[in-house]
C-alpha positions as CSV (number, residue, x, y, z in Angstrom):
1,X,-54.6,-18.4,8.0
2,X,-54.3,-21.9,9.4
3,X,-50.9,-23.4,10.4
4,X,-49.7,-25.3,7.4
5,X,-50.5,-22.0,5.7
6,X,-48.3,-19.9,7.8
7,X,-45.3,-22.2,7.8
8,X,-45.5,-22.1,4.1
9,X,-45.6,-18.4,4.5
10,X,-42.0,-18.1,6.5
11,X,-40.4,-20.2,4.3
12,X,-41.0,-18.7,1.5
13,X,-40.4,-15.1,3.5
14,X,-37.0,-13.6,2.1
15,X,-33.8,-14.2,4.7
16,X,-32.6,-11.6,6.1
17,X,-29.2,-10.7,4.3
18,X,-26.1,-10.8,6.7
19,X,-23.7,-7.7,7.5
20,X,-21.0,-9.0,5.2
21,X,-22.8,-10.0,2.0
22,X,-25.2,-6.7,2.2
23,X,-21.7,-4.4,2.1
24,X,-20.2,-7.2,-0.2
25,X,-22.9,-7.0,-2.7
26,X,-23.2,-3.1,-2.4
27,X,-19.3,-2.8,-3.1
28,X,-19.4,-4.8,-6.5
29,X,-22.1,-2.5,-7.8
30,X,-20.2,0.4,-6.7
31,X,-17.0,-1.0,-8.5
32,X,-18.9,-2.4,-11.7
33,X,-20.8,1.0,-11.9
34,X,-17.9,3.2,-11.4
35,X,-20.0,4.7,-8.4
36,X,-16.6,5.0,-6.1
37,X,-15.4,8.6,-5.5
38,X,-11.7,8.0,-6.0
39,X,-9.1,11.1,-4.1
40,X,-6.9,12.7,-5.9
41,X,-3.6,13.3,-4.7
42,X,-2.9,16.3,-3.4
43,X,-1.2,19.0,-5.8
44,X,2.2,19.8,-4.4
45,X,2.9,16.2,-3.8
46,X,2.2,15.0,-7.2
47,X,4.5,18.1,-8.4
48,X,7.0,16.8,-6.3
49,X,7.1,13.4,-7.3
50,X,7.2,14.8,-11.0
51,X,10.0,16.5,-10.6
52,X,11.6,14.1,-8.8
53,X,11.5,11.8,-12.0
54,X,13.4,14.9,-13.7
55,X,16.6,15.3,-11.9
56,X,17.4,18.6,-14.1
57,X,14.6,20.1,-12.4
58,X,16.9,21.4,-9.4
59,X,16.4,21.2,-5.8
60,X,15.2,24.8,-5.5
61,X,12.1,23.7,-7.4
62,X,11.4,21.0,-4.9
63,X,11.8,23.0,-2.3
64,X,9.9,25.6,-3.2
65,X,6.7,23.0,-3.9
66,X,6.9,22.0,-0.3
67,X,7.1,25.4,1.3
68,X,3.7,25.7,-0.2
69,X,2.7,23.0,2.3
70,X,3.9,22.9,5.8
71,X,2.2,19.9,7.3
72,X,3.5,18.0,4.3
73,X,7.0,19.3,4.7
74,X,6.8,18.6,8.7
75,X,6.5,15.3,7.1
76,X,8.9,14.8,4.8
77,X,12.1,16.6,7.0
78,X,10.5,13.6,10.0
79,X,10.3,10.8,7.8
80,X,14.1,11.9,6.4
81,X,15.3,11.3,9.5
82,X,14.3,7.9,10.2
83,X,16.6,5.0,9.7
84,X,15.2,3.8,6.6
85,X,17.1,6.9,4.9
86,X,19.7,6.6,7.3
87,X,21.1,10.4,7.8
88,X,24.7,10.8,9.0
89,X,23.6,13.9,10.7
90,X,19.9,15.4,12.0
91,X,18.7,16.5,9.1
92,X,16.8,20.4,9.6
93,X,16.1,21.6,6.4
94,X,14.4,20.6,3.5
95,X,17.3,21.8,1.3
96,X,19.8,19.9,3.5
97,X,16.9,16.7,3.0
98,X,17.6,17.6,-0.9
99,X,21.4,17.8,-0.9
100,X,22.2,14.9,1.3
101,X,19.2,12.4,-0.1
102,X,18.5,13.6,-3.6
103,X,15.7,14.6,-5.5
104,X,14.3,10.9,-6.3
105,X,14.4,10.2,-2.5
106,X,12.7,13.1,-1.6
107,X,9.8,13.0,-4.3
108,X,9.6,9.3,-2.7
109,X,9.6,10.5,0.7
110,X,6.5,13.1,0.4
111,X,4.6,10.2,-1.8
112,X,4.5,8.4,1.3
113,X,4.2,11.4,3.6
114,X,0.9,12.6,1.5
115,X,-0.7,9.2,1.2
116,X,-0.9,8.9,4.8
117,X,-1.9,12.0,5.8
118,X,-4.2,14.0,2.6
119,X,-5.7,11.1,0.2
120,X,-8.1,9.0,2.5
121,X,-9.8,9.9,5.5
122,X,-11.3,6.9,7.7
123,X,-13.1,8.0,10.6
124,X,-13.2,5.1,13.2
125,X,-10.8,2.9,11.9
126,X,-7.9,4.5,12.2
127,X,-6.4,0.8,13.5
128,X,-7.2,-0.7,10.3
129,X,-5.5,2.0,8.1
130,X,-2.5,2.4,10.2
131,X,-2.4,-1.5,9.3
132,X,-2.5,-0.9,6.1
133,X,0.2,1.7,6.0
134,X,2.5,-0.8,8.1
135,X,2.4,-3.8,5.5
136,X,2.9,-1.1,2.4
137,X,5.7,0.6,4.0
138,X,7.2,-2.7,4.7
139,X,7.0,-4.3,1.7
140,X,8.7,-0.9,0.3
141,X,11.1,-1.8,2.0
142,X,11.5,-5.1,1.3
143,X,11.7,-4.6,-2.0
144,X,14.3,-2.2,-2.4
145,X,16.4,-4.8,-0.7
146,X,15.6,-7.4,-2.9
147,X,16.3,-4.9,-6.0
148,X,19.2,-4.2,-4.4
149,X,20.0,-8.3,-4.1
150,X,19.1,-8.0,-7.6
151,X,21.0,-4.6,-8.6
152,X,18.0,-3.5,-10.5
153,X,15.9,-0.5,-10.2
154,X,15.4,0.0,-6.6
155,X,13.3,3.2,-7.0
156,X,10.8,0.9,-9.1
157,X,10.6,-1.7,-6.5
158,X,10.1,0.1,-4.2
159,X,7.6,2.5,-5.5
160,X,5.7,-0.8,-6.3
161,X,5.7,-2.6,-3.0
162,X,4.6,1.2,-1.8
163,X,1.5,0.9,-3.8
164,X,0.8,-2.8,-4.9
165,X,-2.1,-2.4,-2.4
166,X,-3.0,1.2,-2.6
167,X,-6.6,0.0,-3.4
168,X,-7.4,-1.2,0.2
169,X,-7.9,2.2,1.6
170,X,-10.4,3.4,-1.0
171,X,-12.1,-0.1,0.1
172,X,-12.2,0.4,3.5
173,X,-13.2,4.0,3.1
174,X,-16.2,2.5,0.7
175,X,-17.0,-0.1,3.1
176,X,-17.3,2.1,6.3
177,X,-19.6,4.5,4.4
178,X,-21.7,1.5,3.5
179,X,-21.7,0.2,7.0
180,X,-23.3,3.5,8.2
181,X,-25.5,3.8,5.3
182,X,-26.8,0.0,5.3
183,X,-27.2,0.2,9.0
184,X,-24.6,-3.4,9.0
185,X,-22.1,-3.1,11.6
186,X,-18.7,-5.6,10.0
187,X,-16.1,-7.3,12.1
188,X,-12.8,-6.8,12.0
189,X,-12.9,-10.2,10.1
190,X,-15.3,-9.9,7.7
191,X,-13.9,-6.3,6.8
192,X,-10.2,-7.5,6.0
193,X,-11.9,-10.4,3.9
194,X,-13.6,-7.4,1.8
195,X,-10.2,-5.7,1.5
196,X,-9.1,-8.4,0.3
197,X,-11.3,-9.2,-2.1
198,X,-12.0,-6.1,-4.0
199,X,-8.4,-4.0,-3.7
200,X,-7.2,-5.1,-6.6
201,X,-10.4,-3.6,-8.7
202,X,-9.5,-0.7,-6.5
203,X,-6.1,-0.5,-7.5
204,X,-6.5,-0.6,-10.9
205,X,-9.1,2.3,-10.5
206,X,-6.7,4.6,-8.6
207,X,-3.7,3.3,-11.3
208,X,-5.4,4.4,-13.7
209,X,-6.7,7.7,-12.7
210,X,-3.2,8.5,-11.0
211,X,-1.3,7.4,-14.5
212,X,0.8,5.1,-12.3
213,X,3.5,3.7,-14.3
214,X,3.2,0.3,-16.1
215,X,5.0,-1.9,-13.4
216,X,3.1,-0.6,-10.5
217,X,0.0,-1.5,-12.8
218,X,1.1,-5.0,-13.2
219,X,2.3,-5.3,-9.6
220,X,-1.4,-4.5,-8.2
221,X,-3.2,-6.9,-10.3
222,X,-0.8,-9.9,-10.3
223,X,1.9,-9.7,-7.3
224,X,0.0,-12.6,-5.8
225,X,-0.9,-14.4,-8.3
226,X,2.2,-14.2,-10.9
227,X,2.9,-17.2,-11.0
228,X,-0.1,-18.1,-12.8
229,X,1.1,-15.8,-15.6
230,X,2.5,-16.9,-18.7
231,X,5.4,-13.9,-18.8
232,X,6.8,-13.9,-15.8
233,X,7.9,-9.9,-15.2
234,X,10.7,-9.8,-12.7
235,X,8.6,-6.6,-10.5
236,X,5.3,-8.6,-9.5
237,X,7.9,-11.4,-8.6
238,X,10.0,-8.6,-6.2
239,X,6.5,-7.8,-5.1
240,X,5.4,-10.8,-4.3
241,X,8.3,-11.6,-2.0
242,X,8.2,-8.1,-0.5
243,X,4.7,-8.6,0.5
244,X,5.3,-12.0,2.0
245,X,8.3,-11.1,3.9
246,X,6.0,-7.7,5.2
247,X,3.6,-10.3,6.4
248,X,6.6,-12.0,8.0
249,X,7.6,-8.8,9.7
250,X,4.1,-7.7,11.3
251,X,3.2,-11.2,12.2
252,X,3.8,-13.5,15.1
253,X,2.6,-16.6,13.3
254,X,4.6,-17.2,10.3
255,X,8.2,-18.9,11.2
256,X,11.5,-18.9,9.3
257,X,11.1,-21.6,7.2
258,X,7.8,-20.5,6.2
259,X,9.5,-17.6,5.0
260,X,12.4,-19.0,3.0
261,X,9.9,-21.5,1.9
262,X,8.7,-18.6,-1.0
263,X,9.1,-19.6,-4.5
264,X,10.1,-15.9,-4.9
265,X,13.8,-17.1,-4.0
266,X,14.0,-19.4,-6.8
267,X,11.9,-17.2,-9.5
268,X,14.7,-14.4,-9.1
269,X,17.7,-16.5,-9.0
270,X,18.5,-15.4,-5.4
271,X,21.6,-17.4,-3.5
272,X,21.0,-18.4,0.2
273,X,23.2,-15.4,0.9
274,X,21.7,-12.9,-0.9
275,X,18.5,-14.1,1.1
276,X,20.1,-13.6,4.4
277,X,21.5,-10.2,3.5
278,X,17.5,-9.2,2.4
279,X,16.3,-10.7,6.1
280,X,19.2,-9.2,7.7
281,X,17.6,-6.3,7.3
282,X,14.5,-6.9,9.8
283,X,15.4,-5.0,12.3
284,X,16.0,-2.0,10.2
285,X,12.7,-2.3,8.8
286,X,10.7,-2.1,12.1
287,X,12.7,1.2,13.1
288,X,12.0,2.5,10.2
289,X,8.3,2.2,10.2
290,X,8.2,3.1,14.1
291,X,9.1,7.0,12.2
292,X,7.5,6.7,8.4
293,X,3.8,5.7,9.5
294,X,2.2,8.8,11.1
Protein backbone atom coordinates (compact mmCIF):
# COMPACT_ATOMS: atom_id res chain seq x y z
CA UNK A 1 0.00 0.00 0.00
CA UNK A 2 1.73 3.23 -0.84
CA UNK A 3 1.17 6.36 1.29
CA UNK A 4 -1.58 8.28 -0.37
CA UNK A 5 -3.28 4.92 -0.16
CA UNK A 6 -2.94 4.57 3.49
CA UNK A 7 -3.97 8.09 4.41
CA UNK A 8 -7.02 7.43 2.43
CA UNK A 9 -7.35 4.35 4.40
CA UNK A 10 -7.48 6.22 8.06
CA UNK A 11 -9.74 8.61 6.93
CA UNK A 12 -12.13 6.74 5.85
CA UNK A 13 -11.37 4.23 9.13
CA UNK A 14 -14.60 4.60 11.59
CA UNK A 15 -13.85 7.11 14.81
CA UNK A 16 -13.77 5.72 17.68
CA UNK A 17 -17.14 6.51 19.55
CA UNK A 18 -16.56 8.57 22.89
CA UNK A 19 -17.67 7.28 26.44
CA UNK A 20 -20.67 9.59 26.54
CA UNK A 21 -22.34 9.08 23.07
CA UNK A 22 -21.59 5.02 23.24
CA UNK A 23 -23.86 4.98 26.75
CA UNK A 24 -26.02 7.89 25.17
CA UNK A 25 -26.89 6.02 22.19
CA UNK A 26 -27.26 2.63 24.01
CA UNK A 27 -29.83 4.39 26.56
CA UNK A 28 -32.23 5.65 23.75
CA UNK A 29 -32.50 2.11 22.26
CA UNK A 30 -33.10 0.81 25.68
CA UNK A 31 -35.87 3.47 26.22
CA UNK A 32 -37.39 3.29 22.57
CA UNK A 33 -37.32 -0.63 22.86
CA UNK A 34 -38.81 -0.85 26.27
CA UNK A 35 -35.45 -2.93 27.10
CA UNK A 36 -35.21 -1.05 30.80
CA UNK A 37 -36.00 -3.42 33.75
CA UNK A 38 -38.13 -1.01 35.68
CA UNK A 39 -38.39 -2.06 40.06
CA UNK A 40 -41.35 -2.38 41.50
CA UNK A 41 -42.06 -1.02 44.70
CA UNK A 42 -41.85 -3.03 47.38
CA UNK A 43 -45.26 -4.74 48.65
CA UNK A 44 -45.91 -3.40 52.14
CA UNK A 45 -45.06 0.06 51.13
CA UNK A 46 -47.32 0.27 48.28
CA UNK A 47 -50.12 -1.20 50.76
CA UNK A 48 -49.25 1.43 52.97
CA UNK A 49 -49.50 4.29 50.75
CA UNK A 50 -53.02 2.75 49.72
CA UNK A 51 -54.33 2.84 52.73
CA UNK A 52 -53.14 5.86 53.51
CA UNK A 53 -55.36 7.41 50.66
CA UNK A 54 -58.30 5.68 52.57
CA UNK A 55 -58.44 7.16 55.95
CA UNK A 56 -61.34 4.67 57.05
CA UNK A 57 -58.83 2.07 56.79
CA UNK A 58 -57.70 2.48 60.53
CA UNK A 59 -54.31 2.85 61.98
CA UNK A 60 -54.17 -0.83 63.09
CA UNK A 61 -54.09 -1.74 59.41
CA UNK A 62 -51.05 0.41 58.82
CA UNK A 63 -49.45 -0.77 61.46
CA UNK A 64 -49.88 -4.09 61.00
CA UNK A 65 -48.31 -3.63 57.15
CA UNK A 66 -45.19 -2.37 58.62
CA UNK A 67 -44.56 -4.86 61.30
CA UNK A 68 -44.27 -7.07 58.29
CA UNK A 69 -41.15 -5.13 57.55
CA UNK A 70 -38.67 -4.07 60.15
CA UNK A 71 -36.01 -2.26 58.22
CA UNK A 72 -38.85 -0.28 56.66
CA UNK A 73 -40.44 0.53 59.97
CA UNK A 74 -36.83 1.39 61.45
CA UNK A 75 -37.33 3.94 58.80
CA UNK A 76 -40.40 5.30 59.04
CA UNK A 77 -40.42 5.80 63.30
CA UNK A 78 -36.49 7.80 62.21
CA UNK A 79 -37.74 9.79 59.55
CA UNK A 80 -40.99 10.68 62.05
CA UNK A 81 -38.83 12.18 64.16
CA UNK A 82 -37.04 14.53 62.09
CA UNK A 83 -38.01 18.23 61.98
CA UNK A 84 -39.72 18.10 58.78
CA UNK A 85 -42.72 16.39 60.82
CA UNK A 86 -41.92 18.21 63.69
CA UNK A 87 -42.88 15.87 66.83
CA UNK A 88 -43.75 17.50 70.11
CA UNK A 89 -42.35 14.49 71.82
CA UNK A 90 -39.72 11.41 70.67
CA UNK A 91 -41.89 9.59 68.85
CA UNK A 92 -41.28 5.31 69.77
CA UNK A 93 -43.95 3.56 68.25
CA UNK A 94 -45.38 3.22 65.06
CA UNK A 95 -48.85 3.54 66.52
CA UNK A 96 -47.86 6.65 68.46
CA UNK A 97 -46.19 7.77 64.57
CA UNK A 98 -50.07 6.99 63.48
CA UNK A 99 -51.92 8.78 66.22
CA UNK A 100 -49.86 11.96 66.44
CA UNK A 101 -49.06 12.31 62.39
CA UNK A 102 -51.97 10.54 60.70
CA UNK A 103 -52.44 7.95 58.29
CA UNK A 104 -51.72 10.34 55.03
CA UNK A 105 -48.34 11.33 56.75
CA UNK A 106 -47.35 8.11 57.53
CA UNK A 107 -48.21 6.40 54.03
CA UNK A 108 -45.96 9.50 52.89
CA UNK A 109 -43.35 8.89 55.17
CA UNK A 110 -42.64 4.99 54.21
CA UNK A 111 -42.96 6.23 50.27
CA UNK A 112 -39.91 8.04 50.94
CA UNK A 113 -38.44 5.59 53.46
CA UNK A 114 -38.90 2.62 50.66
CA UNK A 115 -37.64 4.60 47.71
CA UNK A 116 -34.39 5.11 49.27
CA UNK A 117 -33.72 2.04 50.67
CA UNK A 118 -35.74 -1.18 48.43
CA UNK A 119 -36.41 0.22 44.66
CA UNK A 120 -32.85 0.94 43.15
CA UNK A 121 -29.68 -0.40 43.94
CA UNK A 122 -26.48 1.60 42.48
CA UNK A 123 -23.36 -0.01 43.31
CA UNK A 124 -20.48 2.62 43.17
CA UNK A 125 -22.38 5.61 43.03
CA UNK A 126 -23.83 5.89 46.09
CA UNK A 127 -22.73 9.92 45.85
CA UNK A 128 -24.80 10.41 42.91
CA UNK A 129 -27.96 8.80 44.29
CA UNK A 130 -27.77 10.29 47.68
CA UNK A 131 -27.79 13.54 45.31
CA UNK A 132 -30.61 12.69 43.88
CA UNK A 133 -32.50 11.89 47.05
CA UNK A 134 -31.40 15.42 48.45
CA UNK A 135 -32.88 17.57 45.52
CA UNK A 136 -36.37 15.27 45.63
CA UNK A 137 -36.69 15.49 49.30
CA UNK A 138 -36.12 19.17 49.04
CA UNK A 139 -38.24 20.09 46.46
CA UNK A 140 -41.00 17.93 48.62
CA UNK A 141 -40.56 20.13 50.77
CA UNK A 142 -40.67 23.10 49.03
CA UNK A 143 -43.64 22.38 47.69
CA UNK A 144 -45.78 21.70 50.48
CA UNK A 145 -44.77 25.22 51.51
CA UNK A 146 -45.73 26.75 48.55
CA UNK A 147 -49.19 24.68 48.66
CA UNK A 148 -49.42 25.76 51.88
CA UNK A 149 -48.75 29.70 50.55
CA UNK A 150 -51.32 28.64 48.22
CA UNK A 151 -53.82 26.65 50.70
CA UNK A 152 -54.21 23.93 48.22
CA UNK A 153 -53.45 20.37 48.46
CA UNK A 154 -50.33 20.01 50.23
CA UNK A 155 -50.24 16.21 50.18
CA UNK A 156 -50.35 16.49 46.15
CA UNK A 157 -47.54 18.90 46.10
CA UNK A 158 -45.64 17.36 47.81
CA UNK A 159 -46.07 13.91 46.62
CA UNK A 160 -45.15 15.55 43.20
CA UNK A 161 -41.94 17.43 44.06
CA UNK A 162 -41.20 13.80 45.82
CA UNK A 163 -41.34 12.22 42.45
CA UNK A 164 -41.17 14.86 39.53
CA UNK A 165 -37.70 13.25 39.04
CA UNK A 166 -38.14 9.69 40.03
CA UNK A 167 -36.86 8.76 36.58
CA UNK A 168 -33.10 9.68 37.29
CA UNK A 169 -32.36 6.66 39.38
CA UNK A 170 -33.62 4.14 36.92
CA UNK A 171 -31.13 6.21 34.55
CA UNK A 172 -28.30 6.10 36.46
CA UNK A 173 -28.90 2.49 37.39
CA UNK A 174 -29.13 1.94 33.29
CA UNK A 175 -26.15 3.95 32.69
CA UNK A 176 -23.77 2.34 35.27
CA UNK A 177 -24.73 -1.17 33.91
CA UNK A 178 -23.88 0.20 30.44
CA UNK A 179 -20.61 1.65 31.61
CA UNK A 180 -19.53 -1.86 32.71
CA UNK A 181 -20.94 -3.61 29.96
CA UNK A 182 -19.53 -1.04 27.11
CA UNK A 183 -16.27 -1.04 28.78
CA UNK A 184 -16.82 3.31 28.77
CA UNK A 185 -15.92 4.66 32.04
CA UNK A 186 -18.42 8.38 32.32
CA UNK A 187 -17.56 11.50 34.39
CA UNK A 188 -19.38 12.82 36.84
CA UNK A 189 -20.25 15.38 34.10
CA UNK A 190 -21.17 13.65 31.32
CA UNK A 191 -23.33 11.22 33.63
CA UNK A 192 -25.60 14.10 35.19
CA UNK A 193 -25.98 15.43 31.46
CA UNK A 194 -27.55 11.77 30.75
CA UNK A 195 -29.78 12.07 33.79
CA UNK A 196 -30.81 14.84 32.59
CA UNK A 197 -31.61 14.10 29.34
CA UNK A 198 -33.48 10.94 29.44
CA UNK A 199 -35.39 11.08 33.19
CA UNK A 200 -38.20 12.31 31.98
CA UNK A 201 -38.70 9.14 29.40
CA UNK A 202 -37.90 7.37 32.61
CA UNK A 203 -40.46 8.94 34.53
CA UNK A 204 -43.10 8.43 32.48
CA UNK A 205 -42.10 4.68 32.30
CA UNK A 206 -42.11 4.20 36.10
CA UNK A 207 -45.62 6.63 36.11
CA UNK A 208 -47.07 4.47 34.30
CA UNK A 209 -46.22 1.16 35.63
CA UNK A 210 -46.59 2.48 39.31
CA UNK A 211 -50.29 4.07 38.23
CA UNK A 212 -49.02 7.40 39.68
CA UNK A 213 -51.75 9.80 39.80
CA UNK A 214 -52.48 12.30 36.99
CA UNK A 215 -50.60 15.35 38.55
CA UNK A 216 -47.45 13.60 39.40
CA UNK A 217 -47.72 12.49 35.60
CA UNK A 218 -47.94 15.95 34.37
CA UNK A 219 -45.38 17.17 36.86
CA UNK A 220 -42.51 14.77 35.48
CA UNK A 221 -42.96 15.53 31.95
CA UNK A 222 -43.54 19.36 32.11
CA UNK A 223 -42.37 20.90 35.61
CA UNK A 224 -39.56 22.52 33.56
CA UNK A 225 -40.91 23.31 30.82
CA UNK A 226 -44.65 24.47 31.70
CA UNK A 227 -44.53 27.40 30.64
CA UNK A 228 -44.37 26.34 27.12
CA UNK A 229 -47.77 24.74 27.67
CA UNK A 230 -50.90 26.13 26.47
CA UNK A 231 -52.98 25.09 30.01
CA UNK A 232 -51.14 26.12 32.51
CA UNK A 233 -51.91 23.46 35.57
CA UNK A 234 -51.17 25.09 38.89
CA UNK A 235 -48.95 21.54 40.19
CA UNK A 236 -46.10 21.54 37.39
CA UNK A 237 -46.04 25.39 38.28
CA UNK A 238 -45.65 24.43 42.35
CA UNK A 239 -43.09 21.99 40.92
CA UNK A 240 -41.28 24.04 39.03
CA UNK A 241 -40.62 26.46 41.82
CA UNK A 242 -39.98 23.71 44.29
CA UNK A 243 -37.26 22.36 42.12
CA UNK A 244 -35.70 25.72 41.60
CA UNK A 245 -35.68 26.71 45.05
CA UNK A 246 -34.17 22.76 45.92
CA UNK A 247 -31.44 23.80 43.57
CA UNK A 248 -31.16 27.02 45.63
CA UNK A 249 -30.87 25.00 48.80
CA UNK A 250 -28.04 22.45 47.74
CA UNK A 251 -26.14 24.99 45.83
CA UNK A 252 -23.48 27.55 46.56
CA UNK A 253 -23.77 29.33 43.23
CA UNK A 254 -27.24 30.58 42.80
CA UNK A 255 -27.88 33.96 44.90
CA UNK A 256 -31.14 35.53 46.26
CA UNK A 257 -32.09 37.37 43.50
CA UNK A 258 -31.62 34.65 41.24
CA UNK A 259 -34.01 32.94 43.30
CA UNK A 260 -36.91 35.43 43.52
CA UNK A 261 -36.11 36.09 39.99
CA UNK A 262 -38.53 32.76 39.11
CA UNK A 263 -41.45 33.40 37.04
CA UNK A 264 -43.05 30.78 39.44
CA UNK A 265 -43.84 33.84 41.84
CA UNK A 266 -45.88 35.61 39.36
CA UNK A 267 -47.62 32.29 37.60
CA UNK A 268 -49.21 31.48 41.15
CA UNK A 269 -50.13 34.82 42.26
CA UNK A 270 -47.69 34.68 45.22
CA UNK A 271 -47.23 38.32 47.37
CA UNK A 272 -43.54 39.24 48.36
CA UNK A 273 -44.66 37.92 51.76
CA UNK A 274 -45.94 34.83 50.96
CA UNK A 275 -42.48 34.33 49.23
CA UNK A 276 -40.54 35.13 52.25
CA UNK A 277 -42.59 32.87 54.53
CA UNK A 278 -41.80 29.78 51.70
CA UNK A 279 -37.82 30.85 52.04
CA UNK A 280 -38.15 31.26 55.59
CA UNK A 281 -38.35 27.98 55.75
CA UNK A 282 -34.55 27.09 54.58
CA UNK A 283 -33.27 26.20 57.47
CA UNK A 284 -35.88 23.80 58.32
CA UNK A 285 -35.40 22.17 55.08
CA UNK A 286 -31.70 21.32 55.53
CA UNK A 287 -32.51 19.67 59.09
CA UNK A 288 -34.84 17.92 57.77
CA UNK A 289 -33.00 16.21 54.99
CA UNK A 290 -29.82 15.83 57.46
CA UNK A 291 -32.59 12.79 59.04
CA UNK A 292 -35.05 11.78 55.88
CA UNK A 293 -32.11 10.80 53.34
CA UNK A 294 -30.57 7.48 54.63
Amino acid sequence: MNTSEAVSSQATRPTAKEPLALVGEALSARFAGGEVELPLLPRVATEVFTLARDEEQGANSIARLLQQDPALAGHVLRIANSPAYMPRSPIVSLQQAITRLGVRLLGEIALIASLQSGVFDVRGRRVELRAIWRHALASAAFGREIARALRCNVESAFLCGLLHTIGKPLVLQAAVDLEASLRAPLRDDELASLLEEFHVTAGGLLAEKWSLTAAVRSCIESYATYDSHEILAQEPVITGLADHLARHLLSETLDDDLVRSHRGWADLNLYPDDAEAVLAKHEAVSAALRTMVL
